[in-house]
Biopython code that builds the backbone (N, CA, C, O; Angstrom):
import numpy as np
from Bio.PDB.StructureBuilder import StructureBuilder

atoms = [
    (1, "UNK", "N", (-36.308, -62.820, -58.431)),
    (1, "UNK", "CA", (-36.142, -61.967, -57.282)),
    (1, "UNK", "C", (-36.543, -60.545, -57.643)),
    (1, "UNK", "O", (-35.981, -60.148, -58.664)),
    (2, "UNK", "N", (-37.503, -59.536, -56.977)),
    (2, "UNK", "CA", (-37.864, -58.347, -56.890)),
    (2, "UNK", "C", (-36.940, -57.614, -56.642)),
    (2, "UNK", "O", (-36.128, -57.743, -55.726)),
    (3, "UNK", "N", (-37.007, -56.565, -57.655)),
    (3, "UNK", "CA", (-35.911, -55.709, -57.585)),
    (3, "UNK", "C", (-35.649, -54.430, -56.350)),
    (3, "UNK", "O", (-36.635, -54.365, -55.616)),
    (4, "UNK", "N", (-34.834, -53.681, -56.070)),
    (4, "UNK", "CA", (-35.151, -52.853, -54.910)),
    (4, "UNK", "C", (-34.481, -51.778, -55.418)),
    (4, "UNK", "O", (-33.348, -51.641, -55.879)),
    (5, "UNK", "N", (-35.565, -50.916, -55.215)),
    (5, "UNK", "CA", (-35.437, -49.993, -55.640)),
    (5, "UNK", "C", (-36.366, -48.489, -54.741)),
    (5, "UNK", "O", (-37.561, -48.576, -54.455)),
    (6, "UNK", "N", (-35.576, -47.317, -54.450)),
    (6, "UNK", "CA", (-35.293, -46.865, -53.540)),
    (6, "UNK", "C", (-35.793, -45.347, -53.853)),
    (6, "UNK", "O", (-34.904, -44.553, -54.162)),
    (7, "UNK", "N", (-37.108, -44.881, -53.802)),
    (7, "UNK", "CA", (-37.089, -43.621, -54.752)),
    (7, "UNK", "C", (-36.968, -42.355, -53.844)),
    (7, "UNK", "O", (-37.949, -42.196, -53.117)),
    (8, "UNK", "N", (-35.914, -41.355, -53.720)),
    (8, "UNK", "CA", (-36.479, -40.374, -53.047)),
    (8, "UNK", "C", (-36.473, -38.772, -53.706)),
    (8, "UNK", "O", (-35.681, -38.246, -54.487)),
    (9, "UNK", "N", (-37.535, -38.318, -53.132)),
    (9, "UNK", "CA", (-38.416, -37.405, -53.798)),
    (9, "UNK", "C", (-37.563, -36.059, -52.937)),
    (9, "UNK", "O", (-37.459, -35.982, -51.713)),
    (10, "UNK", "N", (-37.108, -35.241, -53.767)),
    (10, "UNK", "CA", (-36.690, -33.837, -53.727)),
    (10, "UNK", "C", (-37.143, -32.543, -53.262)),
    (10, "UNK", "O", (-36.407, -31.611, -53.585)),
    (11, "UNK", "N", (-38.543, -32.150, -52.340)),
    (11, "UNK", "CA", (-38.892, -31.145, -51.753)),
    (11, "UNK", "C", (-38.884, -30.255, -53.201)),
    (11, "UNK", "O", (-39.597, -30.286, -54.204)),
    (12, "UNK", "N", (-37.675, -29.421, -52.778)),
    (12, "UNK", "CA", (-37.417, -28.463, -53.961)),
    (12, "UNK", "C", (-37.506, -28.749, -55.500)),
    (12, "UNK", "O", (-38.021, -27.941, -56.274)),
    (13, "UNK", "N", (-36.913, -30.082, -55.940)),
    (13, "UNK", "CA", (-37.244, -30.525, -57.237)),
    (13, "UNK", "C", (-38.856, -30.198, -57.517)),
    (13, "UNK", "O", (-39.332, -29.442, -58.365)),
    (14, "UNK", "N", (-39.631, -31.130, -56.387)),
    (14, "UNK", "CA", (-40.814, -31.011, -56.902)),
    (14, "UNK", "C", (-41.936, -29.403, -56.346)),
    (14, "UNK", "O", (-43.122, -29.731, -56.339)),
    (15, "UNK", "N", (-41.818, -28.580, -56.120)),
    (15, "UNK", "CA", (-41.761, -27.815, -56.064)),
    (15, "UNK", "C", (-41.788, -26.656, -57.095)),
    (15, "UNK", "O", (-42.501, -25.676, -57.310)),
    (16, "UNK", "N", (-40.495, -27.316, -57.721)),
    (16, "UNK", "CA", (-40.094, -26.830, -58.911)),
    (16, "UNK", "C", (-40.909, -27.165, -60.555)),
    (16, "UNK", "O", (-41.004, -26.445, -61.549)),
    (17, "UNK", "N", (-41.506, -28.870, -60.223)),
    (17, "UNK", "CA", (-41.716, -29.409, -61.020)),
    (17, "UNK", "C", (-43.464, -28.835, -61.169)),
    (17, "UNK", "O", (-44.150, -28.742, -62.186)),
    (18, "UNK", "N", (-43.821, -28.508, -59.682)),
    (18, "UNK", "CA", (-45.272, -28.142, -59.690)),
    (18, "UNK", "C", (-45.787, -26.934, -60.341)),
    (18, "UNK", "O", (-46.771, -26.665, -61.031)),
    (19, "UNK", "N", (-44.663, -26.233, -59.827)),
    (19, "UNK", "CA", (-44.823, -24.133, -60.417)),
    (19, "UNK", "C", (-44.453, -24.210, -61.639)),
    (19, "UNK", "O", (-44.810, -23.276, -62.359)),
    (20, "UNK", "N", (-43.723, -25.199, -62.193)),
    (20, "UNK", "CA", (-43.213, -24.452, -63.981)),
    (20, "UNK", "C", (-44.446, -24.483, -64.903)),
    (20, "UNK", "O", (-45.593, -24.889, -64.713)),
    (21, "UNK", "N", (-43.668, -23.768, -66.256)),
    (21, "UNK", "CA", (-44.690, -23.117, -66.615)),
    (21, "UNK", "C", (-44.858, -24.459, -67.809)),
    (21, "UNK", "O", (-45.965, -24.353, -68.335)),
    (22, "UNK", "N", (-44.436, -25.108, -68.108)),
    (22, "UNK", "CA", (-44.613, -26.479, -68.478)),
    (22, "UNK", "C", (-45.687, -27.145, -67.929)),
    (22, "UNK", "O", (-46.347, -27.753, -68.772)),
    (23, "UNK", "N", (-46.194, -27.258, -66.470)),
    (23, "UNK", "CA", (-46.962, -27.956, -66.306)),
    (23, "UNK", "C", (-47.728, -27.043, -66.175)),
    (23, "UNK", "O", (-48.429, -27.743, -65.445)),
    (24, "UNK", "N", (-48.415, -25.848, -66.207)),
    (24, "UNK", "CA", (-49.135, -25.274, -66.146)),
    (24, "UNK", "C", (-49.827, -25.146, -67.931)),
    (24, "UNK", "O", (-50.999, -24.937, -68.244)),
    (25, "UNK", "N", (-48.722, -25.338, -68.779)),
    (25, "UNK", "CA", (-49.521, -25.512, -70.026)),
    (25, "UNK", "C", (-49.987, -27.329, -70.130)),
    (25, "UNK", "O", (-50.861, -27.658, -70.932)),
    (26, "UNK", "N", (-49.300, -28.380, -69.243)),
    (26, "UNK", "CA", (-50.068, -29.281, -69.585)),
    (26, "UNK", "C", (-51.353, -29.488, -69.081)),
    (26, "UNK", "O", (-52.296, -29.821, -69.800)),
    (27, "UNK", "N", (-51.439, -29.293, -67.790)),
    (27, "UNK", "CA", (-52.745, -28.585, -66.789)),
    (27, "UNK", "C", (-53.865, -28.309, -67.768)),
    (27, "UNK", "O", (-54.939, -28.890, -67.926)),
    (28, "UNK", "N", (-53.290, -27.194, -68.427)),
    (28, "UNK", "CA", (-54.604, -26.320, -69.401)),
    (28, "UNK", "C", (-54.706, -26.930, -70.481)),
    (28, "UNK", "O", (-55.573, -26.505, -71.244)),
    (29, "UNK", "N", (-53.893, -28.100, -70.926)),
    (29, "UNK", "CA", (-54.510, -28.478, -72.265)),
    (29, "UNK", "C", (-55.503, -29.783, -71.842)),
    (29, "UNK", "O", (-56.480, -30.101, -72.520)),
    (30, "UNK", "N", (-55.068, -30.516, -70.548)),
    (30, "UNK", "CA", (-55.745, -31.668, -70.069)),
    (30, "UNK", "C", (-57.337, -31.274, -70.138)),
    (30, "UNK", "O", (-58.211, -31.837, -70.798)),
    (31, "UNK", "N", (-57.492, -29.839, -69.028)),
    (31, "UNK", "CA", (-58.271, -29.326, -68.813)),
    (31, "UNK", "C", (-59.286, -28.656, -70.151)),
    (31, "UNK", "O", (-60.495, -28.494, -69.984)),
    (32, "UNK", "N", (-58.589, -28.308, -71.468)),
    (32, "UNK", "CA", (-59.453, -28.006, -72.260)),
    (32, "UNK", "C", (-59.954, -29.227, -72.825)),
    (32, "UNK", "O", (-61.029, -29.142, -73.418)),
    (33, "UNK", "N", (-59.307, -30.508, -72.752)),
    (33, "UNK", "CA", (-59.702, -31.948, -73.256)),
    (33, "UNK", "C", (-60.774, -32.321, -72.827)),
    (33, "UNK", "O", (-61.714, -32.736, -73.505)),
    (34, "UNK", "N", (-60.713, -32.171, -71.307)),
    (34, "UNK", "CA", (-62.158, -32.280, -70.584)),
    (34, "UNK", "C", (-63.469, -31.810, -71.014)),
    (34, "UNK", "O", (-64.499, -32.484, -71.049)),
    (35, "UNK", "N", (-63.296, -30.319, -71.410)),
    (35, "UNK", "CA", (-64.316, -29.325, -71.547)),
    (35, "UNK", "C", (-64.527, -29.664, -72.780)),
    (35, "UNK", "O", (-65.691, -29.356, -73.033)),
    (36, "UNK", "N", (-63.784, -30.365, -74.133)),
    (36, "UNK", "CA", (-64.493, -30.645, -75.554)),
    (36, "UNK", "C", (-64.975, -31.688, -74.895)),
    (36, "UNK", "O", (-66.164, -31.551, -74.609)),
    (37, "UNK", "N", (-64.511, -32.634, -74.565)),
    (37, "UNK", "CA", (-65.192, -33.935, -74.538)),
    (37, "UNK", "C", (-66.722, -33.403, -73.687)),
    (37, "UNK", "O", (-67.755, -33.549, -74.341)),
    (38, "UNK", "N", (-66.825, -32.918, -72.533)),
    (38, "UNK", "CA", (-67.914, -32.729, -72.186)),
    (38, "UNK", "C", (-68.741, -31.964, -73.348)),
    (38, "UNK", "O", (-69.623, -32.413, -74.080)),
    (39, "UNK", "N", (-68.291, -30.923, -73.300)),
    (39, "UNK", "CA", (-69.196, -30.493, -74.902)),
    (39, "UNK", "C", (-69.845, -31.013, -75.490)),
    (39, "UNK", "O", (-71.061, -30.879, -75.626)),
    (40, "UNK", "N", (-68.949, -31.899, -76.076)),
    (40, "UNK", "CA", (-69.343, -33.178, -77.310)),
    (40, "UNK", "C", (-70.400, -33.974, -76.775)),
    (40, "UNK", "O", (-71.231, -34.337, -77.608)),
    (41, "UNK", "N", (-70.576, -34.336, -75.594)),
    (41, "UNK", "CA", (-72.064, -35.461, -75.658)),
    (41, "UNK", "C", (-72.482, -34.630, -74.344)),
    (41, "UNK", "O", (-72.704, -35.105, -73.230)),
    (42, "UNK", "N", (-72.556, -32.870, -74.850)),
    (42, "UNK", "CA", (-73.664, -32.304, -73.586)),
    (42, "UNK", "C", (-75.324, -32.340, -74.105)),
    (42, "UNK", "O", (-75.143, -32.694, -75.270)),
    (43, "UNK", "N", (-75.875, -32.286, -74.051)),
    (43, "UNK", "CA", (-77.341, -32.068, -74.112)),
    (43, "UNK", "C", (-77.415, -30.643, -74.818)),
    (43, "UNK", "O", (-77.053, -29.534, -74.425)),
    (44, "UNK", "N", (-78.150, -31.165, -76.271)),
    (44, "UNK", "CA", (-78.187, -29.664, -77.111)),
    (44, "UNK", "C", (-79.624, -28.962, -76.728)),
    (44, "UNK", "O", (-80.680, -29.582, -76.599)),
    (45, "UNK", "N", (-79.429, -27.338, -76.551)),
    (45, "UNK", "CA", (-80.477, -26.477, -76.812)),
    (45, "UNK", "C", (-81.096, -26.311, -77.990)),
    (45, "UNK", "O", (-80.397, -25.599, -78.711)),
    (46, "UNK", "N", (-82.299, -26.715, -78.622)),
    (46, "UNK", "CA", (-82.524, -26.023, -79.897)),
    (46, "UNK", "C", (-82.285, -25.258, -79.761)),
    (46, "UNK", "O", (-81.096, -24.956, -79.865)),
    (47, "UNK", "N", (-83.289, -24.306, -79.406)),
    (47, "UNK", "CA", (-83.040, -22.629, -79.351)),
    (47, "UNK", "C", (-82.566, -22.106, -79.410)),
    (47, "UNK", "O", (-83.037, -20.970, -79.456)),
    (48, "UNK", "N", (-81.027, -22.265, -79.486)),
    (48, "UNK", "CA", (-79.607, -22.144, -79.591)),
    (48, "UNK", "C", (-79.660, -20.695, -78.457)),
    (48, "UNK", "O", (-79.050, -19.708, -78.870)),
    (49, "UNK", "N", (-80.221, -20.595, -77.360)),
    (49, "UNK", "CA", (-79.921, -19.815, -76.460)),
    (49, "UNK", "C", (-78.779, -19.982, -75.660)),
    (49, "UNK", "O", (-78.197, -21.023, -75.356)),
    (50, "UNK", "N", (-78.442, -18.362, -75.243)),
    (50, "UNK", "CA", (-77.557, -17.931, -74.328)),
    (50, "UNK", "C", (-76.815, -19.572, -73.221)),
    (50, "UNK", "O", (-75.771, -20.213, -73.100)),
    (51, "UNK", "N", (-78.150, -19.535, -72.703)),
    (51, "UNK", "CA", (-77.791, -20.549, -71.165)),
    (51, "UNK", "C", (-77.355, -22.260, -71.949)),
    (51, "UNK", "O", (-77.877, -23.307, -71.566)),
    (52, "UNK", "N", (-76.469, -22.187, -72.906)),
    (52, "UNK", "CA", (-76.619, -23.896, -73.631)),
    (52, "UNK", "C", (-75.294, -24.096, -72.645)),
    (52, "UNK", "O", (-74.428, -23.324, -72.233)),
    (53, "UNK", "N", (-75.573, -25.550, -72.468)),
    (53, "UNK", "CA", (-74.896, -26.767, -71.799)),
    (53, "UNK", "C", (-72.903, -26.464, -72.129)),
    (53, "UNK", "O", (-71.893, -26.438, -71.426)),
    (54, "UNK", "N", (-73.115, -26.354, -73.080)),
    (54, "UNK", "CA", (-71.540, -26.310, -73.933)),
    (54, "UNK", "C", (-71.303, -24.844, -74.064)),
    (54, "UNK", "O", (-70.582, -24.577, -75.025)),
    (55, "UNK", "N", (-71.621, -24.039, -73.518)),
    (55, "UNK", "CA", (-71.257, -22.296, -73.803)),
    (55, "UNK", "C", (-71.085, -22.366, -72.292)),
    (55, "UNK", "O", (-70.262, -21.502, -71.988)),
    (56, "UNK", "N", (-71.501, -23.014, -71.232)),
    (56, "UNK", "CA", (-71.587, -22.557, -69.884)),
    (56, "UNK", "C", (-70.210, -23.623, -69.169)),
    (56, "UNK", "O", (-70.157, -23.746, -67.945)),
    (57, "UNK", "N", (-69.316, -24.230, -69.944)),
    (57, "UNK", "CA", (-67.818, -24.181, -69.570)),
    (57, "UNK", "C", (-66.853, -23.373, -70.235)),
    (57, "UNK", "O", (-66.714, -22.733, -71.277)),
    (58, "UNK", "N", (-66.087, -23.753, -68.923)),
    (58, "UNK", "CA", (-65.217, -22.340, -68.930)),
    (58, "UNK", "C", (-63.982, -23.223, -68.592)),
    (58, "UNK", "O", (-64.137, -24.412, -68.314)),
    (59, "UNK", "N", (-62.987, -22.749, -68.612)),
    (59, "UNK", "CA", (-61.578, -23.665, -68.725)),
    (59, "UNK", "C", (-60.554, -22.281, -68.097)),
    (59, "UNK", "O", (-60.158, -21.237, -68.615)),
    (60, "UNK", "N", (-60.377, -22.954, -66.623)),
    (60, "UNK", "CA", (-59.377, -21.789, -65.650)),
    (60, "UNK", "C", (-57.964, -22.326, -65.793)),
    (60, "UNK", "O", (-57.892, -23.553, -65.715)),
    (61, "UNK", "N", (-56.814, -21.666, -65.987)),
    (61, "UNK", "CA", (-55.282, -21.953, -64.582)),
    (61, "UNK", "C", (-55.466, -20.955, -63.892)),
    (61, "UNK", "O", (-55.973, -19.885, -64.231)),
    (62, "UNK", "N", (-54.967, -21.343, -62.664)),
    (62, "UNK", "CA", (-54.851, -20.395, -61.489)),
    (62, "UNK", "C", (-53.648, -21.237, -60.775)),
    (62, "UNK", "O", (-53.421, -22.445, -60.842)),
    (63, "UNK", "N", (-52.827, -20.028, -59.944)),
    (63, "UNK", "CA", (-52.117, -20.613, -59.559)),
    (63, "UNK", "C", (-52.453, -20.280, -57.606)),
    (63, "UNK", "O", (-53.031, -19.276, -57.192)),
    (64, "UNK", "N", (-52.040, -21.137, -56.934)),
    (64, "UNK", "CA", (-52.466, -21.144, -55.481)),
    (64, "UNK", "C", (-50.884, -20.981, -54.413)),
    (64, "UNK", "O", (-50.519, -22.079, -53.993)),
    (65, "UNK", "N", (-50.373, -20.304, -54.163)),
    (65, "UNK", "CA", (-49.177, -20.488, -53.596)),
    (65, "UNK", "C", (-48.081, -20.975, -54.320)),
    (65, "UNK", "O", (-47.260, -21.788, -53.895)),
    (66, "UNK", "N", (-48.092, -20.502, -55.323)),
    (66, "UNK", "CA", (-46.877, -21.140, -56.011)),
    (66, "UNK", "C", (-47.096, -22.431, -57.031)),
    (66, "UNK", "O", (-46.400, -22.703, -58.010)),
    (67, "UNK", "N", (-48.061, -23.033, -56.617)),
    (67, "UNK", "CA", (-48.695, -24.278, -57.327)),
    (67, "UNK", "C", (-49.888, -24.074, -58.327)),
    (67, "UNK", "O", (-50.936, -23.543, -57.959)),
    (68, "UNK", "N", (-49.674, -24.540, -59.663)),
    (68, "UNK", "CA", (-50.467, -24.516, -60.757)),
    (68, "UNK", "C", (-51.645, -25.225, -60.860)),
    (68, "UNK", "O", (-51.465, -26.440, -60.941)),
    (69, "UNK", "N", (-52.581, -24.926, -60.879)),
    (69, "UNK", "CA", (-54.104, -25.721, -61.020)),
    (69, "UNK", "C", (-54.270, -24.882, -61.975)),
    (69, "UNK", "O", (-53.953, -23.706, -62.152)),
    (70, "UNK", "N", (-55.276, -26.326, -63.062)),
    (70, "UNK", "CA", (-56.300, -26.003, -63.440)),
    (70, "UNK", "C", (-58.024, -26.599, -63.895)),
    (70, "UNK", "O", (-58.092, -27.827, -63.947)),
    (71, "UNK", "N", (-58.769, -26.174, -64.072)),
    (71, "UNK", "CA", (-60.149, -26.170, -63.309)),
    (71, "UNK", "C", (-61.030, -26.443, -64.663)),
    (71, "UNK", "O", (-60.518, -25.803, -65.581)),
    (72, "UNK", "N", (-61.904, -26.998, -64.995)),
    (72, "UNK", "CA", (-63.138, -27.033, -65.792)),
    (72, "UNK", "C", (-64.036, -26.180, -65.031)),
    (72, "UNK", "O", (-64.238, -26.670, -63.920)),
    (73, "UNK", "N", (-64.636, -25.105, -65.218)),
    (73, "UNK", "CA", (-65.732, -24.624, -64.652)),
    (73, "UNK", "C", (-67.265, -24.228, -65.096)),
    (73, "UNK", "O", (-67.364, -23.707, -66.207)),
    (74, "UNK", "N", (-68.117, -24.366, -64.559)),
    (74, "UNK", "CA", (-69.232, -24.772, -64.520)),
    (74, "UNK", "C", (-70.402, -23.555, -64.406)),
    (74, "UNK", "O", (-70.691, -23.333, -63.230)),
    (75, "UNK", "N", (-70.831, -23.068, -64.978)),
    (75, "UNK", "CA", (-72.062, -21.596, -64.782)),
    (75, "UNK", "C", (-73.164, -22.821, -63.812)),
    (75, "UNK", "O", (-73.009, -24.029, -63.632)),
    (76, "UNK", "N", (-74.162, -21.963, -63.383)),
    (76, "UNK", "CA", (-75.331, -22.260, -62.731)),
    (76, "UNK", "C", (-75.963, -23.440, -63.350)),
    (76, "UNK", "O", (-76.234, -24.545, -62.879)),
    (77, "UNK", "N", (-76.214, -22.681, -65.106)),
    (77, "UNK", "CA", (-77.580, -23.813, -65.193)),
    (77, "UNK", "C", (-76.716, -25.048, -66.124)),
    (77, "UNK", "O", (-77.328, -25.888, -66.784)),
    (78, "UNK", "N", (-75.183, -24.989, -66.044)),
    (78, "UNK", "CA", (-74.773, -26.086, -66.537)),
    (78, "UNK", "C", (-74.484, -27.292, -65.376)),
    (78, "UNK", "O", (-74.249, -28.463, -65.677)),
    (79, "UNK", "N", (-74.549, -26.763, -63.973)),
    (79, "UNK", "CA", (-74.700, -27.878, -62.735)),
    (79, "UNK", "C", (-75.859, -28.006, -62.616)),
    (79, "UNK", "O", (-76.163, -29.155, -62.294)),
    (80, "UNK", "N", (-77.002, -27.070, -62.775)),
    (80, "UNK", "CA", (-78.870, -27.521, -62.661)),
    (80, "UNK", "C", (-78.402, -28.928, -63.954)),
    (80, "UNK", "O", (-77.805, -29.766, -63.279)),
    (81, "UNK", "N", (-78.434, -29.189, -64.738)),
    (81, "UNK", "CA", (-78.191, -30.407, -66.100)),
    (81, "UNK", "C", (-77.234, -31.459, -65.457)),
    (81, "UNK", "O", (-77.464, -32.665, -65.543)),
    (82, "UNK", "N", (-76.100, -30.922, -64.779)),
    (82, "UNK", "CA", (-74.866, -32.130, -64.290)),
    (82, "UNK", "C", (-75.713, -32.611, -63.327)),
    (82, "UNK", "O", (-75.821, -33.836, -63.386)),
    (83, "UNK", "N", (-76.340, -32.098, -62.478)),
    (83, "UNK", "CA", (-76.857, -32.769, -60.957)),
    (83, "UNK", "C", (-78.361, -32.773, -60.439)),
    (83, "UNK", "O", (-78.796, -33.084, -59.330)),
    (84, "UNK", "N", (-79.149, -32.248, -61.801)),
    (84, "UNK", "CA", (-80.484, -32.489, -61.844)),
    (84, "UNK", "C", (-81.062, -31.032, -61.296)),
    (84, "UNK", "O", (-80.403, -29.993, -61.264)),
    (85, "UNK", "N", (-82.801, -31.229, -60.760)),
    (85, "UNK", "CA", (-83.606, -30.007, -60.127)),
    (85, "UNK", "C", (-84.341, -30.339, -60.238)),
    (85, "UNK", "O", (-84.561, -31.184, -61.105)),
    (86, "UNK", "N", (-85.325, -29.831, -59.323)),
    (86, "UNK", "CA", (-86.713, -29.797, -59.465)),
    (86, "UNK", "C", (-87.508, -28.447, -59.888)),
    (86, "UNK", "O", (-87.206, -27.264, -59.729)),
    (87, "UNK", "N", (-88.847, -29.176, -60.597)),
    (87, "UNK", "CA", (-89.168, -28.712, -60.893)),
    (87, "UNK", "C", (-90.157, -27.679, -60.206)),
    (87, "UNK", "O", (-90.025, -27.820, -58.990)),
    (88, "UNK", "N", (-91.146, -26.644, -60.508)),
    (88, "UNK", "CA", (-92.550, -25.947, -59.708)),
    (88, "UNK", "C", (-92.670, -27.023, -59.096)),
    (88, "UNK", "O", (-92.107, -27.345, -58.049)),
    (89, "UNK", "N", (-93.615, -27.791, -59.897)),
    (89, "UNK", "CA", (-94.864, -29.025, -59.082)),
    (89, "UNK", "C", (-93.615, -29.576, -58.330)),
    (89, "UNK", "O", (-94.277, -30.345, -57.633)),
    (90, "UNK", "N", (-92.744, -29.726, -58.047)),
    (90, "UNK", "CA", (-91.858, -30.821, -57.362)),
    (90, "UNK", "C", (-91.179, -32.190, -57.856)),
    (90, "UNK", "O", (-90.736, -33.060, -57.106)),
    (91, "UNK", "N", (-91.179, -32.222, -59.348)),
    (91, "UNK", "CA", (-91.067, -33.031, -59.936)),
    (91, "UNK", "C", (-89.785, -33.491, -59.991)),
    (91, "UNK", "O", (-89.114, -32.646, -60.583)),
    (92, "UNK", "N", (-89.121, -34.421, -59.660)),
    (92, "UNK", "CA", (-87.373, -34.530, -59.796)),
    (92, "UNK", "C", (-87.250, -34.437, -61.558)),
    (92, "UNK", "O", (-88.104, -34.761, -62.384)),
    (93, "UNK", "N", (-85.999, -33.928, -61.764)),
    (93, "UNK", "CA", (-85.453, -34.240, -62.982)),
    (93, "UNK", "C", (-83.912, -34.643, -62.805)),
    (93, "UNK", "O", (-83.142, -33.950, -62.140)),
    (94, "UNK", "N", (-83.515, -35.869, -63.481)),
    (94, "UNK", "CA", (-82.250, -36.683, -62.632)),
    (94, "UNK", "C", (-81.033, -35.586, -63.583)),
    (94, "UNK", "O", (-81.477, -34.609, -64.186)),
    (95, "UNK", "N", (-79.819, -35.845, -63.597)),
    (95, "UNK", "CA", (-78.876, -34.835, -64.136)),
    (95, "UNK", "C", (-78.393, -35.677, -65.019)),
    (95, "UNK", "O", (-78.782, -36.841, -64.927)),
    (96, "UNK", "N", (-77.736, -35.436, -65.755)),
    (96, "UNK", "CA", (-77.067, -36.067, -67.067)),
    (96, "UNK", "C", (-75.252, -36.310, -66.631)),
    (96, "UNK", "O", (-74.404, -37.028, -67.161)),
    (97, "UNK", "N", (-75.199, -35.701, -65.869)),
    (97, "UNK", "CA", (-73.683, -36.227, -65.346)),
    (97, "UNK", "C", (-72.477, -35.789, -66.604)),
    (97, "UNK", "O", (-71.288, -36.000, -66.365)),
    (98, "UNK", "N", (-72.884, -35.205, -67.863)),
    (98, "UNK", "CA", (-71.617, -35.016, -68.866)),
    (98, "UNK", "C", (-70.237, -34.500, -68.438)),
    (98, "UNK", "O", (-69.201, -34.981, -68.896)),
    (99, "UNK", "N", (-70.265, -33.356, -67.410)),
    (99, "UNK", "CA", (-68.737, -33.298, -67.079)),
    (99, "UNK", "C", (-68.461, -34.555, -66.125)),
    (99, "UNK", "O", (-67.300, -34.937, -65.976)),
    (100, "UNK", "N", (-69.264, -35.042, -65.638)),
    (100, "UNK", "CA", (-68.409, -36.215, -64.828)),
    (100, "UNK", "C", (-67.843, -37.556, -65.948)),
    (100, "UNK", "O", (-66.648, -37.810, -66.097)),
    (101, "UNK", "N", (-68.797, -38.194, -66.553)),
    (101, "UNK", "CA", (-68.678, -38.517, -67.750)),
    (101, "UNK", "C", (-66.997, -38.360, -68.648)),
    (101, "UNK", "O", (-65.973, -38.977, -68.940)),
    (102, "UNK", "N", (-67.647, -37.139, -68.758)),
    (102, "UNK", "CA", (-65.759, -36.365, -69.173)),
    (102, "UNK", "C", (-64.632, -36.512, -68.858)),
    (102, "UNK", "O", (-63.617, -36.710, -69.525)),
    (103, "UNK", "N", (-64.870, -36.381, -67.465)),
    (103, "UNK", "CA", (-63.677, -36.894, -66.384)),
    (103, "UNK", "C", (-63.025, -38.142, -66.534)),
    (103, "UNK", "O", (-61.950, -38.506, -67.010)),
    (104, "UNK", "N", (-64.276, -38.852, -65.827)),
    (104, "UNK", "CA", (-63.799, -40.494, -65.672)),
    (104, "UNK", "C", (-63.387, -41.325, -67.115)),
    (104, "UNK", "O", (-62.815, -42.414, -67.181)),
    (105, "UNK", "N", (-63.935, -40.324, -68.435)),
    (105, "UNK", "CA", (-63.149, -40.967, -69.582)),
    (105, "UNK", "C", (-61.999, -40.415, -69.986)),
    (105, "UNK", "O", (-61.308, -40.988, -70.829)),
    (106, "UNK", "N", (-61.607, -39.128, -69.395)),
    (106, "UNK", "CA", (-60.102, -39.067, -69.533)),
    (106, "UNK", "C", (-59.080, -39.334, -68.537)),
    (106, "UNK", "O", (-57.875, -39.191, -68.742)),
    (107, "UNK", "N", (-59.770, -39.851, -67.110)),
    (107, "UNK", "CA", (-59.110, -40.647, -66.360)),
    (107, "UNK", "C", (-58.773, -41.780, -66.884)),
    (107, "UNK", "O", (-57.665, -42.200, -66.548)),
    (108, "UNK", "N", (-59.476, -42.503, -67.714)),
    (108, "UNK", "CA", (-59.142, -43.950, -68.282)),
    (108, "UNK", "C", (-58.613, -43.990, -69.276)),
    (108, "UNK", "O", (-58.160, -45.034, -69.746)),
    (109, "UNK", "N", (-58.528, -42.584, -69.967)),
    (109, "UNK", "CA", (-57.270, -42.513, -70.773)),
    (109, "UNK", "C", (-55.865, -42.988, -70.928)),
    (109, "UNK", "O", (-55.175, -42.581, -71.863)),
]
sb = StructureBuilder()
sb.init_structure("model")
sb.init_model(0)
sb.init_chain("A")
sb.init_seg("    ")
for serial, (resi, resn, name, xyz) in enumerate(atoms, 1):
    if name == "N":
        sb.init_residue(resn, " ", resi, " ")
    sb.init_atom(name, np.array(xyz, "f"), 0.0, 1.0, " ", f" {name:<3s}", serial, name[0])
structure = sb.get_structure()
């Protein structure tokens, strides 16, 4: 026989549970997990220039009304690489997807 069981959720508890500063440091460490792992299998620059794949994340908390987020973020030419471009002549170039990549393997974490 299935057990019954009855859960109810607290408004204010969670509320509470969203703004502390506990989850705002787990937030930012999830979030820096993301940004090595993307790192780790981004597409290297020789050239070791400015605009490289792995220098152009950035790792935010912000908080929105009381509620803690936080964000992997992305410069220009590290979404031109996530989601592709074209080229002059019109040439597609497909994207490499590494922060998504990132994601969905620490979702399956």
């Amino acid at each position: 026989m299935a057990a019954r069981v009855r859960l109810v959720l607290d408004e204010a508890a969670m509320h509470r549970l969203i703004s502390s500063t506990e989850t705002a440091r787990l937030l930012a460490q999830k979030a820096t997990t993301i940004a090595a792992s993307a790192r780790g299998s981004a597409p290297k620059n020789r050239r070791g220039s400015w605009n490289m794949y792995a220098l152009s994340l950035s790792v935010t908390a912000y908080e929105v009304e009381g509620i803690v987020h936080s964000a992997v973020q992305a410069d220009r030419h590290a979404l031109l690489i996530e989601y592709g471009w074209r080229d002059k002549s019109g040439r597609r170039h497909p994207g490499s997807h590494t922060l998504k990549d990132a994601l969905m393997k620490e979702r399956e974490s």
